[in-house]
Structure formats: structure tokens, C-alpha cells
C-alpha positions in Angstrom: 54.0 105.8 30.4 52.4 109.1 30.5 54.6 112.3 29.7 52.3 115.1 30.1 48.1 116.1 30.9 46.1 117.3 29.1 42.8 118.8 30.4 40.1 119.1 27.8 36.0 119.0 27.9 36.4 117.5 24.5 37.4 115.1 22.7 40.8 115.3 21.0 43.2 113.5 18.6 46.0 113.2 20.5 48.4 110.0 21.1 48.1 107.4 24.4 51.8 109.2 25.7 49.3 111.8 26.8 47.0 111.6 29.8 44.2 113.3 28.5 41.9 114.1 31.4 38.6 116.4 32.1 39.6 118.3 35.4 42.4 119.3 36.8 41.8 116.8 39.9 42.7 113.8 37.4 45.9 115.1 36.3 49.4 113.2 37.2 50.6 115.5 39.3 54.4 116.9 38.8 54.0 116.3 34.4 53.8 119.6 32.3 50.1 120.2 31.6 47.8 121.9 29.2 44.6 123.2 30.0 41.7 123.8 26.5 38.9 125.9 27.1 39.3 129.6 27.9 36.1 129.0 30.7 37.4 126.1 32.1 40.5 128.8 33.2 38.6 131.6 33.3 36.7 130.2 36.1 39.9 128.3 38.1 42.5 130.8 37.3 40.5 134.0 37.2 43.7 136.3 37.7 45.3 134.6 34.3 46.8 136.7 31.5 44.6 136.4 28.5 48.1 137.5 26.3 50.0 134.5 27.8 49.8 131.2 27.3 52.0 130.3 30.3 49.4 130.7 33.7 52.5 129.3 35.9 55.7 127.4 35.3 54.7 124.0 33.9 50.9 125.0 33.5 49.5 126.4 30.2 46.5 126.7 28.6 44.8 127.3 24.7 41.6 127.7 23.2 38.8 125.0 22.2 38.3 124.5 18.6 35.4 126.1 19.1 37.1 129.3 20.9 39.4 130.2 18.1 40.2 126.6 15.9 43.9 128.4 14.9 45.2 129.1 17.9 43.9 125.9 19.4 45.6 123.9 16.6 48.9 125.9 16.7 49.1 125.5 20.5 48.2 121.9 20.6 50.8 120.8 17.8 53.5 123.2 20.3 52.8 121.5 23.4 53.1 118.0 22.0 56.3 118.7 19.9 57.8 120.7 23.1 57.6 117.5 25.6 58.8 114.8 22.9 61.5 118.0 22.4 62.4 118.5 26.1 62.5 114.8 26.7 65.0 114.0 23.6 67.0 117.0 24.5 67.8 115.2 28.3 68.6 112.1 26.9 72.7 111.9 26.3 73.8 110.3 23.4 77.1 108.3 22.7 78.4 106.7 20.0 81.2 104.0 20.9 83.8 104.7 18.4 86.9 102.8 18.9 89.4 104.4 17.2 88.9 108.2 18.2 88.4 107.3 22.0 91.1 106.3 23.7 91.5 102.4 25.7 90.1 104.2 29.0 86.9 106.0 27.7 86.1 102.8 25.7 86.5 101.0 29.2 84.2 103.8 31.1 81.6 103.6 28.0 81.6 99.4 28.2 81.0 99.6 31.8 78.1 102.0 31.3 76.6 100.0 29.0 76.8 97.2 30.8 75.5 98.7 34.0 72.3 99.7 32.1 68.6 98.4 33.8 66.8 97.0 31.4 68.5 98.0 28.0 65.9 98.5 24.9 67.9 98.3 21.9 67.5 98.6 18.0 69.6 97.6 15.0 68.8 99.8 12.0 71.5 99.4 8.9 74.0 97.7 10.8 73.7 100.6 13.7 72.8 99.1 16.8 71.4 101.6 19.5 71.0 100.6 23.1 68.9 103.0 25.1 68.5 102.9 29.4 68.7 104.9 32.2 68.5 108.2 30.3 71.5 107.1 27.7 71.6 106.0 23.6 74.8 104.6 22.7 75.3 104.5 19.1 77.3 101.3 17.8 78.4 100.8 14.6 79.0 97.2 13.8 80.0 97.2 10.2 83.0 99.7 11.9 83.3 96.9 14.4 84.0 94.8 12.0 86.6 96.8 10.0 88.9 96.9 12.8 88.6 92.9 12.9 85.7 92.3 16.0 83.4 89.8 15.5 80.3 91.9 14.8 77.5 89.3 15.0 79.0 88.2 18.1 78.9 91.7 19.7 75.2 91.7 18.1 74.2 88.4 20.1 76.0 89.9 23.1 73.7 93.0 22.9 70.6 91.1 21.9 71.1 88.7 25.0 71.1 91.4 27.5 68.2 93.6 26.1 65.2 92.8 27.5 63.4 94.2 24.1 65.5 94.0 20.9 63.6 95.7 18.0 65.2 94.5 14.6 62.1 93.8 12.5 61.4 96.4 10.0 58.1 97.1 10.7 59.2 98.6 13.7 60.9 101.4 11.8 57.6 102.2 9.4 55.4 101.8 12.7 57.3 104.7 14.1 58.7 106.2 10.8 55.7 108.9 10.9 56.2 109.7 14.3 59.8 109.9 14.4 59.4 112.1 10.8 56.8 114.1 12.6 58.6 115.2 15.6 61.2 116.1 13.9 63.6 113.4 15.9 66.5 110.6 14.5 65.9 107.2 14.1 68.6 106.7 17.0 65.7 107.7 19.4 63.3 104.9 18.4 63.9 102.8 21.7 63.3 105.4 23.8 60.3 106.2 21.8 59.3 102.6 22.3 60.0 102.6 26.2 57.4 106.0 26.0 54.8 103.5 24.4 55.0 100.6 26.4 56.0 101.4 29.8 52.5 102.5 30.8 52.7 101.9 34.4 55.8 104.8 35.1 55.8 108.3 34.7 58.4 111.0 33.3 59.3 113.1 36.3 58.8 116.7 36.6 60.5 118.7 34.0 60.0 122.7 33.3 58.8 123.9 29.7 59.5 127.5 29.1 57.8 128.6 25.9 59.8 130.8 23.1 58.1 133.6 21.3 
């Protein structure tokens, strides 16, 4: 799955989430994109504001290394942090705690879950989180068990209907340095693993607005 372009002349170090293209006529058209060279948008976007890295909504741009090497570096770590960021921040998070919500909202929540397409999920110290169609529900087994449910069946339950159930700790050091990076939670680590491995999708459209 590719979440945004980036057009560059050169060669950069930047992860396989990003489409990394030379023109503008390879981009993925309707994904936030960043254009590196200041001749490259000199010469397409001749009316551009030197002073702004925003040319229109969803389209920016940055130095080379070569150009100015700081403001390249700054603007490339910002654009990568800023779509992980944006994505995260539209993903709704739940955690399934039966004994604050009350017998209907556990109903509402179980139904969700189990109305989810192809459920991803992760068990990291006895927390189990189930990511799909835009959700992470937080469960808590070792509270599941407290209150007297069978914990490992619920487990199996949730492992049986995930088509990818990530429990082996290597998972979590493969994507300990990203998550670290990024500045995210472990709870997004299957939707950080549906990022890496559904290749053939895109991230629809989404606008970036950049803070001062």
C-alpha cells in the first residue's frame, strides 16, 4: 500500500509505504505529494511561493540535498511523520472494557468487531488489538479474565477470525524502531502492518495542512 508520492531526481532513503517516483506523471493520483528540487518546480509551477512550502492543498515541495541539505532533511523527516501522523489520527480507537460500559455498548462494540473485513490483530502483554475498517479495539484479556471469561478462549476466538494474527515477538522489534520513530503506540502495529503488506491498495485522498 502506498500512502503518499514522492517526486525526486534522486535517490533517497525513504521506506517502500512511499511511492517514490521521478515526474509528476507517475504519481498515484489523489495521495498527498512532495515534490525535491527547487528546478523541477521552478519550471512546472513557475507562479510558486519560494517562502511556502505548500504550492496547493495536498502538494508541497523542498529542496535537494544539494539545494540546501537542512531544509531538505527537516522537510523530508516533516512530510513522512505528517502522513503516518494524519493517518493514525483517523483511525478510532476502542478499548472493550466491560465493567465501565454498560451491557448495550458492549453489545454495539461485539457486533463491530465482529462485522470487521479482514481483521489484523496483535497480542502484546496479554493486550490483544484487532485492527479493520479504520478501527483498533483494545482488549485486555488478563481483565477478561478477572471478571471470570475464559481468556484463552476469547484469544482462539480472535485468532480464528483474523486473517493475520501477529503474536511472535519479533514482530514487535521489527517494528519497535518505527513505531519509536514516529512517535506512535504499540496499539497501532497492525495497522502499521496492513501499511506494509497491502501493496496492491491505496490510502484515499486526505488533506495535510502544514503548522508553522
Amino acid at each position: 500500500m502506498k500512502i503518499a508520492n514522492i517526486v525526486s531526481t534522486t535517490n533517497l532513503n525513504v521506506n517502500n509505504d512511499f511511492n517514490v517516483v521521478k515526474s509528476m506523471e507517475e504519481i498515484i493520483h489523489g495521495l498527498p505529494t512532495l515534490i525535491i528540487g527547487f528546478d523541477y518546480v521552478n519550471k512546472h509551477y513557475p507562479d510558486f511561493d519560494i517562502f511556502n512550502n505548500e504550492i496547493e492543498p495536498n502538494l508541497y515541495w523542498t529542496f535537494k540535498k544539494t539545494e540546501r541539505r537542512d531544509k531538505h532533511e527537516e522537510d523530508l523527516i516533516w512530510f513522512e511523520n505528517k502522513i503516518y501522523t494524519d493517518l493514525t489520527n483517523n483511525i478510532n480507537y476502542f478499548f472493550v472494557d466491560p465493567i465501565q460500559y454498560n451491557y448495550n455498548s458492549l453489545v454495539k462494540i461485539i457486533r463491530k468487531l465482529n462485522s470487521i473485513n479482514k481483521p489484523i490483530s496483535f497480542i502484546s502483554d496479554k493486550m490483544v488489538y484487532v485492527y479493520g475498517d479504520g478501527f483498533i479495539f483494545g482488549i485486555d484479556l488478563n481483565l477478561l479474565h478477572f471478571i471470570g471469561f475464559d481468556s484463552n478462549k476469547i484469544k482462539e476466538k480472535i485468532k480464528t477470525k483474523s486473517v493475520v494474527f501477529l503474536e511472535d515477538s519479533e514482530i514487535l522489534i521489527e517494528y519497535k524502531n518505527y513505531i519509536e520513530e514516529l512517535g506512535l503506540q504499540v496499539k497501532y502495529l497492525p495497522f502499521l502492518y496492513f501499511i506494509r503488506n497491502e501493496q496492491n491498495d491505496t490510502i484515499s485522498n486526505f488533506y495535510i495542512s502544514r503548522k508553522s
